[in-house]
C-alpha positions as CSV (number, residue, x, y, z in Angstrom):
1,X,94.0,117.5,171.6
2,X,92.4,114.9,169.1
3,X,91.4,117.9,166.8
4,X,95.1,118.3,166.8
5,X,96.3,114.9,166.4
6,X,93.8,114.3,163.4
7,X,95.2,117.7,161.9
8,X,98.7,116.4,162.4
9,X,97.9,112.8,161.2
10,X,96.0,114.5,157.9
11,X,99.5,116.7,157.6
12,X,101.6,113.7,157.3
13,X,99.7,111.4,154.9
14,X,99.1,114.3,152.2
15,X,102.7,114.5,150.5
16,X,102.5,110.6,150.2
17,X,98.8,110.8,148.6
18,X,100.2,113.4,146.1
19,X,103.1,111.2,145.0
20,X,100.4,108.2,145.0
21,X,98.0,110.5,142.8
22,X,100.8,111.9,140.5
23,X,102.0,108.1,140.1
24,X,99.0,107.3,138.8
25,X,98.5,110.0,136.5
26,X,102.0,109.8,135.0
27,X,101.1,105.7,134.6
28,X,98.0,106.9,132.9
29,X,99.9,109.3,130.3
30,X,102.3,106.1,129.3
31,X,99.2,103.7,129.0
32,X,97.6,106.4,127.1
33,X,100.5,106.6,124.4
34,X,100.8,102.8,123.9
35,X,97.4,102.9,122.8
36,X,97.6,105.5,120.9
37,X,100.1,104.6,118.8
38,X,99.1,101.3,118.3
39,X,95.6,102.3,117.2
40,X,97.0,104.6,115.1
41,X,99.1,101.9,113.4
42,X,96.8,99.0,113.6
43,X,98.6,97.1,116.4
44,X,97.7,95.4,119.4
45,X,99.5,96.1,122.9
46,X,100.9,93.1,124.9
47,X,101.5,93.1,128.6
48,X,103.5,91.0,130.7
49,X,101.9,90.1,133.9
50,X,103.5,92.1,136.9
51,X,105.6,94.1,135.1
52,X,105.6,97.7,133.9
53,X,102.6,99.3,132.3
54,X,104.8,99.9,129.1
55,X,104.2,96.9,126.5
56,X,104.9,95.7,123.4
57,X,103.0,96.6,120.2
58,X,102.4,93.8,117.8
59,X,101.2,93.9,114.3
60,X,101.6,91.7,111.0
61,X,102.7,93.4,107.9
62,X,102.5,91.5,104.5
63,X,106.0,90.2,104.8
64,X,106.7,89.7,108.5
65,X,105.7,90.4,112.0
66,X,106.3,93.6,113.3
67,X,107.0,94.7,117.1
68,X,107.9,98.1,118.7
69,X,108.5,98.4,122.4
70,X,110.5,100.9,124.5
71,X,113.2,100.9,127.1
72,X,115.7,103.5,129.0
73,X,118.9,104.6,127.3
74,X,121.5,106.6,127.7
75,X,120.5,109.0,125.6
76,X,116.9,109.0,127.5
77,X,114.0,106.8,125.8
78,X,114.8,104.6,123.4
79,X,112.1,103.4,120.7
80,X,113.1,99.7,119.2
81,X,110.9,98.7,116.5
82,X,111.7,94.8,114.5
83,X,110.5,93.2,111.7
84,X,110.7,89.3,111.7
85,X,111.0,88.5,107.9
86,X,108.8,85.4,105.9
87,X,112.1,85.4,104.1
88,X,116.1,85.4,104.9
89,X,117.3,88.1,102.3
90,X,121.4,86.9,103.4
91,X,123.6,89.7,104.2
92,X,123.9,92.1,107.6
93,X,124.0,95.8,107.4
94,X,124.8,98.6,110.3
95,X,123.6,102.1,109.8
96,X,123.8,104.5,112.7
97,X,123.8,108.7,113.0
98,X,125.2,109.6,114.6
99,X,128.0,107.3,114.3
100,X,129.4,104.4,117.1
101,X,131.7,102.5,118.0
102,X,132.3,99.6,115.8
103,X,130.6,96.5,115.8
104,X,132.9,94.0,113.9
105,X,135.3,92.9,116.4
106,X,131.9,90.7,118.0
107,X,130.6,90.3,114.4
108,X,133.1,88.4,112.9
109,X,131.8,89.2,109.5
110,X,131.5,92.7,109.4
111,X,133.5,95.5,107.6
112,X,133.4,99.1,108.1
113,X,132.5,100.7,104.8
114,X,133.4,104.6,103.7
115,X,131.2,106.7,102.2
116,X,132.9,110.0,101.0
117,X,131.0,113.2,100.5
118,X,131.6,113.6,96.6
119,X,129.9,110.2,96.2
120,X,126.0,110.4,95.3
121,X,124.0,109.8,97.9
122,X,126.0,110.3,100.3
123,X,124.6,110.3,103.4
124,X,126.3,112.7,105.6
125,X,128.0,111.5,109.5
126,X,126.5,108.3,109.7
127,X,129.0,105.0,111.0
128,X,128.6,101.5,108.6
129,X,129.2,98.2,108.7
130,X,128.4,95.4,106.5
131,X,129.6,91.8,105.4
132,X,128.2,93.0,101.8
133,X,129.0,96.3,100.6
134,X,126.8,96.2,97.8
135,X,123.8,95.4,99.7
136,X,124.7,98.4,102.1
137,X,124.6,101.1,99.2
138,X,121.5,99.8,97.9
139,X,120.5,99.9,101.7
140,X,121.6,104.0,101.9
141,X,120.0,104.5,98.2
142,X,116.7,103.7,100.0
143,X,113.9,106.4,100.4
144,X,112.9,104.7,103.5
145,X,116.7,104.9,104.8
146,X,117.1,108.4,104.0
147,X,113.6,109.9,105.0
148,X,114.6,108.3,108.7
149,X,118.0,110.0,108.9
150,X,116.6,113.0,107.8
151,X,113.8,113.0,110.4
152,X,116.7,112.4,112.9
153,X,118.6,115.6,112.0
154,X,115.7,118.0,111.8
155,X,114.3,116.4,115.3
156,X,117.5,116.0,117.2
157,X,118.1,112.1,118.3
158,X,119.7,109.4,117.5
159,X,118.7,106.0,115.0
160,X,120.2,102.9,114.4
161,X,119.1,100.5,111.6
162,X,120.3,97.3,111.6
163,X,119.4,94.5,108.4
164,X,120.6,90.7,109.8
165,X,119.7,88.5,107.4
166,X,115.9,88.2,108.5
167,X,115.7,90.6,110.9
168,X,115.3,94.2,110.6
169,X,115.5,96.5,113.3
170,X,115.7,100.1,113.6
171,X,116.0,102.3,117.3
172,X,115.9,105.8,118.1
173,X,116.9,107.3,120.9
174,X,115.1,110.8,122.2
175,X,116.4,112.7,125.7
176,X,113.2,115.1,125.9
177,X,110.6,112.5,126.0
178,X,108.9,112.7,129.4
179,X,108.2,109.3,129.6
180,X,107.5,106.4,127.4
181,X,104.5,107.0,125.9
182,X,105.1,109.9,124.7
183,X,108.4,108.7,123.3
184,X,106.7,105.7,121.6
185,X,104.1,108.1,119.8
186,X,107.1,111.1,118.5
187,X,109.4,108.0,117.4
188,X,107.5,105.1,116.9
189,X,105.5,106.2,113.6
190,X,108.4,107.1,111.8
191,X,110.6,103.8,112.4
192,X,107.5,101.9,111.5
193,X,106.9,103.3,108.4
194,X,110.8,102.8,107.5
195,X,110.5,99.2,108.6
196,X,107.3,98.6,106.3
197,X,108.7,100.0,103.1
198,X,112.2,98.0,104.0
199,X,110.2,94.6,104.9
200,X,108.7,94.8,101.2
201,X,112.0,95.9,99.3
202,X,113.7,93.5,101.6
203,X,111.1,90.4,100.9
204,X,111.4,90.9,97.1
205,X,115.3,90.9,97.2
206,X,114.9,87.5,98.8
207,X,112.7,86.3,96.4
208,X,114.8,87.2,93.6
209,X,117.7,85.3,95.3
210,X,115.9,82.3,95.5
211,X,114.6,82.4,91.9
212,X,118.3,82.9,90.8
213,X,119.4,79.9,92.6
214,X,120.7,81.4,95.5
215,X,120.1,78.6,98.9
216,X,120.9,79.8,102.2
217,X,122.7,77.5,104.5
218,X,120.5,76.3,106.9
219,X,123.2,75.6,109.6
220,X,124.7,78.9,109.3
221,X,124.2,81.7,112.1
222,X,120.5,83.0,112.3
223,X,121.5,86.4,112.6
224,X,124.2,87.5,109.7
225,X,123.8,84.1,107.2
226,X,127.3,83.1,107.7
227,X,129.0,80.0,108.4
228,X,129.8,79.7,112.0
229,X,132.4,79.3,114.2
230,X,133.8,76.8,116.4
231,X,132.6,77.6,120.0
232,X,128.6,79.4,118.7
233,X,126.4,81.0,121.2
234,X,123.6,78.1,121.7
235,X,120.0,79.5,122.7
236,X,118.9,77.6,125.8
237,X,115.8,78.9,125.1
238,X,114.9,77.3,121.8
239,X,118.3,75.6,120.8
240,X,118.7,78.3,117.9
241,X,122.9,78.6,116.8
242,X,124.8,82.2,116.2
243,X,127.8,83.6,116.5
244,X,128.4,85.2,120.0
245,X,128.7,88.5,118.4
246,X,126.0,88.4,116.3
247,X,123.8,87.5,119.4
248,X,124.7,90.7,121.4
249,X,124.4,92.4,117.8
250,X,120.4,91.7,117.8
251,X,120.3,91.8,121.9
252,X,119.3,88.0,121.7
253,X,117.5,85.2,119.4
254,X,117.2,85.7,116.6
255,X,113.7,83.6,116.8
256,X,110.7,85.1,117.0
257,X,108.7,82.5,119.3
258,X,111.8,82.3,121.2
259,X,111.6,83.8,125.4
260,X,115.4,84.4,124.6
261,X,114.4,87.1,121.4
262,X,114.8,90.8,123.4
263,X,111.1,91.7,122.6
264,X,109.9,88.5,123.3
265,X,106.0,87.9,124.0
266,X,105.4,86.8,127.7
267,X,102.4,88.4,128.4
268,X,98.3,87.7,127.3
């Protein structure tokens, strides 16, 4: 009868030391593409304590600080990588293929712009948005802007770049990922790279501003450089001002050092 029991007992506990044994192994795979990717790009990974093994991966570029983390979508795994700039370059821009629904009505700003196929350049199904049209065509004209929607079409998911004033972010969005490790090493290098050759283009528009004369208002919203409105979005994180749009535009501060920002740095 014990011989039994201990055979029945042994039964029982060895589905839940499979699931225990596969949970680790998957948590493994996800660790393993974090660092990876950021050893591959020169980053660091940051953890926040008690949470999920997926980080954040941190790295300085020449003209900002760059972070890439990852989170569910509904298109599966979704890769967000943001550059803080050293310099406000003043204008917001909204690419995304495929296209979206419209931004502007929270963005008070922003305009949809049209972009016809007999124009050069043209970019193909893609939605846009700007408050400065001019800045968004120079923004599609970009090698780093056309190599990423290009690598989108050929590989099958969906980006999103977003310029807001000193913020650039870009997201891609992959359904056949198996988790987010592997999702952060297939989409992470290429919205990097964009964001690096942006940054720099970016840094030297805004210096070229400034040498022409051109001063930023201080008290305008942090996240599209415009003056704003009467009832703003206050952070109660860091006392930082936007417009309520423009906050759920950039998923948060626009600071940083802020606990409010959406990739914000909580962990050692």
């Amino acid at each position: 009868m014990l011989r039994l029991a201990l055979a029945l007992l042994a039964l029982l506990a060895l589905p839940p030391l499979i699931l225990l044994f596969e949970a680790r192994r998957q948590r493994a795979r996800v660790e393993l593409g974090f660092w990876a990717f950021a050893q591959r790009v020169g980053g660091r990974v940051q953890v926040a304590w008690r949470q999920a093994r997926r980080g954040i991966v941190t790295l300085e570029l020449p003209h900002g600080a760059a972070r890439v983390r990852v989170e569910r979508g509904w298109r599966g795994w979704r890769v967000e990588a943001r550059v803080y700039q050293q310099r406000d370059f003043g204008f917001v821009a909204l690419i995304a293929e495929p296209p979206q629904r419209p931004t502007l009505w929270y963005a008070p700003s922003l305009e949809i712009v049209e972009v016809f196929p007999e124009e050069a350049g043209y970019p193909g199904d893609v939605s846009l948005e700007s408050n400065d049209e001019a800045s968004l065509r120079w923004l599609l004209k970009h090698e780093a802007i056309s190599a990423l929607l290009k690598a989108a079409r050929a590989e099958g998911y969906a980006v999103e770049i977003c310029a807001a004033h000193s913020l650039i972010i870009a997201r891609a969005s992959q359904a056949k990922a198996p988790n987010a490790g592997a999702a952060i090493e297939a989409l992470g290098p290429p919205l990097l790279d964009a964001l690096k050759r942006l940054s720099a283009d970016l840094y030297d528009l805004a210096e070229a501003a400034r040498d022409a004369g051109v001063i930023f208002d201080e008290a305008a919203c942090l996240a599209c450089g415009r003056p704003l409105d009467d009832d703003p979005w206050i952070c109660d994180g860091c006392g930082a001002r936007l417009h309520r749009g423009c906050r759920e535009m950039i998923s948060g501060c626009a600071q940083p050092s802020c606990a409010r920002a959406a990739d914000a740095l909580t962990g050692p």
